[in-house]
N, C-alpha and C positions, 0 to 999 in steps of 0.2 A: 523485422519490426518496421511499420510505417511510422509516418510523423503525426497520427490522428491518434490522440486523446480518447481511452475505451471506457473514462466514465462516462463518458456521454455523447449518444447517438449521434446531434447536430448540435454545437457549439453555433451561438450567436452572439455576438462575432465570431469567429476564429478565435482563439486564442494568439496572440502574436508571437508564442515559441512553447514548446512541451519539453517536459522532464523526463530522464528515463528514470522510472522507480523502480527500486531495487526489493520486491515482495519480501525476502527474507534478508534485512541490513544486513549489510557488509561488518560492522562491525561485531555484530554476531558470530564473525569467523567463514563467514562464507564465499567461495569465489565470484568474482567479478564475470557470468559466462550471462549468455544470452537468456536463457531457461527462468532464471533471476529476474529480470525486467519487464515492467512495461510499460508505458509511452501513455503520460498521464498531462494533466495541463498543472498551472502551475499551483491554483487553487486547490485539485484534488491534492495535488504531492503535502502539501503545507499540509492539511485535513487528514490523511494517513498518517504520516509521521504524529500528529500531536495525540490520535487513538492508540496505537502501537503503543506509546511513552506511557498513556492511562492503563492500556494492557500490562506493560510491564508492571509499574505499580500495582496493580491487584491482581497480578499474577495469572490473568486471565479471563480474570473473570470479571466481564463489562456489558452491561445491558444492550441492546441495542436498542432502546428507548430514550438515550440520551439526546437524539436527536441528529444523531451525524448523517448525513448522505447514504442511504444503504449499498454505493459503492464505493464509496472512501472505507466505510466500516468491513465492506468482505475484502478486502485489497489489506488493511490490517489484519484479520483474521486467521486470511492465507497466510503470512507471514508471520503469525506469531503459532500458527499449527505445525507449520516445517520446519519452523524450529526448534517446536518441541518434540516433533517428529526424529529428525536428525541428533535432539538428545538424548532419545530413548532406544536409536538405534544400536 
């Protein structure tokens, strides 16, 4: 994993440090492995996390008309399908 932020092509500025996000939370029960993450800035993380929390609450099912970033919103998405993926495993 590099240090460059894959919501977005060219950050201006830089970001001055990036987050690893965790697509399917940890708290969900899942290991802490590489396959897990990825290398977002600090705006996208914030933005993920607060769709994920709306996912949870309606159990899935969230417009994407809301207006979120259409990469904050698949970065949720992924993370809220593998884990229901690995539910129904």
């Amino acid at each position: 994993m590099d240090g460059k932020c894959i919501c977005v092509s060219e950050h201006r500025p830089q970001p001055p440090y990036v987050d690893h996000h965790h697509i399917d939370p940890l708290y969900r029960g899942v290991p802490d492995v590489p396959s897990n993450k990825v290398v977002v800035c600090a705006a996208t993380h914030s933005r993920v996390h607060q769709i994920f929390r709306t996912f949870e609450k309606a159990q899935g099912v969230v417009p994407r008309e809301l207006g979120w970033p259409w990469y904050a919103y698949k970065l949720a998405v992924d993370g809220w399908q593998r884990g229901e993926a690995r539910r129904n495993a």
